[in-house]
C-alpha positions in Angstrom: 116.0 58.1 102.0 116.3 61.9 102.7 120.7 62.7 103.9 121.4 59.4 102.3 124.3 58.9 99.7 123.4 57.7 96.2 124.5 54.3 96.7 122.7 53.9 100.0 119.2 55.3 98.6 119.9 52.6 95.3 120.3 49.9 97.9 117.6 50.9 100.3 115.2 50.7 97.2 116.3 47.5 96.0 115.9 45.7 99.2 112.2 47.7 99.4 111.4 46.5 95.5 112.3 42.8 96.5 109.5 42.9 99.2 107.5 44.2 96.6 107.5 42.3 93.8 107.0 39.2 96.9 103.9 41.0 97.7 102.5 41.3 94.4 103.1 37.9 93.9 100.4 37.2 96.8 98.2 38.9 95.7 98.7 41.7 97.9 99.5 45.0 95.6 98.3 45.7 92.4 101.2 47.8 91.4 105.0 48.9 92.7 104.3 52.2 94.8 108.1 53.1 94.6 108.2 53.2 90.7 108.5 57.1 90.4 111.0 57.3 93.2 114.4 58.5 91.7 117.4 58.2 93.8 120.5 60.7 93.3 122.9 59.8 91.0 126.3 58.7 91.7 128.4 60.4 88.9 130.9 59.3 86.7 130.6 55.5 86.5 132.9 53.4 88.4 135.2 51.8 86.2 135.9 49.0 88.6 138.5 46.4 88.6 141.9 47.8 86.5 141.5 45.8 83.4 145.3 44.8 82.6 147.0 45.6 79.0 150.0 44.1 78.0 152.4 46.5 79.7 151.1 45.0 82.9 150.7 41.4 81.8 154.6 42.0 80.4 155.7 43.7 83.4 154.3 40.8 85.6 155.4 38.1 83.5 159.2 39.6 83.5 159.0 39.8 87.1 157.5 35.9 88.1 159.3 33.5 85.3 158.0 30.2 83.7 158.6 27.8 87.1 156.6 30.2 89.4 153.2 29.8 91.0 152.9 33.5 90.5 153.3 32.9 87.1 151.0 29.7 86.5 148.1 31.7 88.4 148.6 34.9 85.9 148.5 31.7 82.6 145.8 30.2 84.5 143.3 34.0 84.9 144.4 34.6 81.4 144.0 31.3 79.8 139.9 30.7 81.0 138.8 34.4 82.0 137.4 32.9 85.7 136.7 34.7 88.9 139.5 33.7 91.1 137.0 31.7 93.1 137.1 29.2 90.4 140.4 29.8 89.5 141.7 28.5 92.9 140.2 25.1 93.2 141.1 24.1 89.4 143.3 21.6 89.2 144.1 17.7 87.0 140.9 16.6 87.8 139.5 19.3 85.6 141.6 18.6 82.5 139.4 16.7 80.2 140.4 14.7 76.8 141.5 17.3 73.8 143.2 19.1 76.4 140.6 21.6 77.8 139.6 22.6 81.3 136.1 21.7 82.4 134.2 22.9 85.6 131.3 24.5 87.0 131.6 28.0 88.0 130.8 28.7 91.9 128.2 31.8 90.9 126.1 29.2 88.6 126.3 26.1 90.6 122.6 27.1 92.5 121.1 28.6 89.2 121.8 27.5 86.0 124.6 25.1 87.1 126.6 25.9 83.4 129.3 23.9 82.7 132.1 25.5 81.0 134.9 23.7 79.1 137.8 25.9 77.5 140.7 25.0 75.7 144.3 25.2 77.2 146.5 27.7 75.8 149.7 27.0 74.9 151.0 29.8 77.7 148.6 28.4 80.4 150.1 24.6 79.4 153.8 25.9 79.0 153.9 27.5 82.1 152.1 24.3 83.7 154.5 22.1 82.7 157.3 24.0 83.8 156.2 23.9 87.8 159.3 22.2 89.6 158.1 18.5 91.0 157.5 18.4 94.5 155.8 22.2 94.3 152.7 20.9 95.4 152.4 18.9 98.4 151.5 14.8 97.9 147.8 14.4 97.2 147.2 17.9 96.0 145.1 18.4 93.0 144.8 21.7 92.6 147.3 23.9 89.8 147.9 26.2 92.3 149.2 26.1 95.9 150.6 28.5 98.6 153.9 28.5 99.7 153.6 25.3 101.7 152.5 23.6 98.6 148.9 23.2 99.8 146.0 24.7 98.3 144.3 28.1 99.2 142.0 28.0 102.2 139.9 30.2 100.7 139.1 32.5 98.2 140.5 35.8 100.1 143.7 33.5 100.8 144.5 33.6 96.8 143.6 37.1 96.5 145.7 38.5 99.2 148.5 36.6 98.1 147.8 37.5 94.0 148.1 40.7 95.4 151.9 40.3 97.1 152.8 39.1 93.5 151.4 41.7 91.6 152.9 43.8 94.2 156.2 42.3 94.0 156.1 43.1 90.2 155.7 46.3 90.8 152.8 47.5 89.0 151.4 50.9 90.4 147.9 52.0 91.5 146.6 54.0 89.4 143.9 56.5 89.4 141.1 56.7 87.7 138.2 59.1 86.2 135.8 58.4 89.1 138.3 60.1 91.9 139.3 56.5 93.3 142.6 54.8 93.2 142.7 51.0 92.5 145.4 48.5 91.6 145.8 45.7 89.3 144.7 42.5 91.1 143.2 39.0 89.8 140.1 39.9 88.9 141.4 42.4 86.1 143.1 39.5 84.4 139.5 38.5 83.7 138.8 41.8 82.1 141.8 41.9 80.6 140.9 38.1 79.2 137.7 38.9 77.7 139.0 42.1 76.5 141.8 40.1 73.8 138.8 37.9 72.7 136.5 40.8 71.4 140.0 42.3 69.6 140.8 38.7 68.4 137.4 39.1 66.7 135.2 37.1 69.1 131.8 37.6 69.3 129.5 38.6 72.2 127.9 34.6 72.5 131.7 33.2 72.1 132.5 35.6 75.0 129.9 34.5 77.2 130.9 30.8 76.4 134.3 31.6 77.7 133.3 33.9 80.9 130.2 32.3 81.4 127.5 35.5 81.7 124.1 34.7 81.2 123.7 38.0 78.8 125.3 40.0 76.1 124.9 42.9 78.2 127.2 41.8 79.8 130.1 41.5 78.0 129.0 44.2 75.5 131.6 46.7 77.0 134.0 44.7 75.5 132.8 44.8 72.0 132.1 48.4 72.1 135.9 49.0 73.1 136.7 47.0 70.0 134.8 48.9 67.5 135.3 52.4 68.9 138.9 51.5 68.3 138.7 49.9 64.4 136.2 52.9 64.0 138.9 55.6 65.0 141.5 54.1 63.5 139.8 53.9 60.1 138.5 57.1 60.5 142.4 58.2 61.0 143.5 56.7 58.2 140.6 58.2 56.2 142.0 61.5 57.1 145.6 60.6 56.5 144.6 59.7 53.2 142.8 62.7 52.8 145.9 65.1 53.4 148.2 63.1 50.8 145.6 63.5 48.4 145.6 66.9 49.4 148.9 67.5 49.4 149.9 65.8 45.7 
């Protein structure tokens, strides 16, 4: 792995551990001869997709009005916290009685094939409703469409056009700690989804119900963000407190 960057020794090694733990399985080593192998390390920690706060979600939502596609897609990400894989091929066929969506993500559908069902917001429903008729072409089922009121051919179809909207609205790149530069797109609206759920006072199972990972770890970053924010601002008013008492 010698002149290799970090990223390519960590994938090297996985792909090398996978034939591994396949041999071991036979019967064919005892032990993992790559266990004291370190690989370099890649720095600060990538922060990955821009979560959006309500400045964004604002700043979108004044841009693309009730009556928009570009609107229904941001209710939609917001509303159920899905990839945009799922996001894309929801539509009335998913709505089930006591008004909640229900589908099987794409990323579980070979593993643990978890159905989700999640209530529909009042946003997500308000901004349905408000879609012009004849928006979608006849015999269309899914919520939303591309500008020929058909549905997205695919996945990278919905992104790239998520990102004209978001562009449209005008919400800048921005950079971050790690040295890159990255924009708000759909999948932040799932961060950004999961991220008002742990400050509403959900907890890590409830969140995992919603977004469907198969592990707190997952979803702890969310919770963490939630009490390193209660703790500071109690600790704030602790010393605000402090000084009046100080000061009388």
């Amino acid at each position: 792995m010698e002149g290799k960057t970090a990223n390519q020794q960590k994938n090297e090694l996985k792909a090398v551990r996978g034939l591994i733990r396949f041999a071991k399985s036979r019967g064919e080593l005892s032990s993992d001869p790559t266990e004291s192998i370190e690989t370099l390390k890649t720095g600060i920690k990538s922060a990955g997709h821009m979560t959006w706060l309500e400045p964004q979600v604002a700043q979108y939502r004044n841009r693309w009005p009730l009556g928009t596609v570009a609107r229904l897609a941001l209710e939609l990400l917001l509303n159920i916290a899905a990839r945009r894989h799922d996001a894309h091929l929801l539509g009335e066929q998913h709505v089930k009685a006591g008004s909640k969506l229900s589908w099987r993500p794409h990323k579980t559908l070979r593993t643990t094939g978890k159905l989700l069902s999640i209530k529909i917001t009042p946003a997500f429903q308000e901004a349905l409703d408000a879609i012009p008729d004849g928006t979608r072409g006849e015999g269309v089922l899914t919520f939303l469409v591309n500008d020929y009121g058909r549905p997205f051919a695919s996945t990278a179809a919905f992104g790239n056009k998520f990102a004209d909207w978001c562009r449209a609205a005008e919400l800048k790149p921005v950079l971050c700690d790690d040295g890159r530069t990255r924009n708000y797109r759909a999948h932040g609206l799932r961060k950004a989804a999961l991220r008002a759920l742990a400050h509403a006072g959900a907890t890590g199972v409830e969140l995992m119900a919603v977004s469907g990972h198969s592990s707190l770890d997952q979803v702890q970053e969310y919770l963490d963000e939630v009490d390193q924010e209660r703790a500071a601002e109690a600790a704030m008013t602790k010393l605000a407190n402090s000084a009046g008492t100080a000061s009388g």
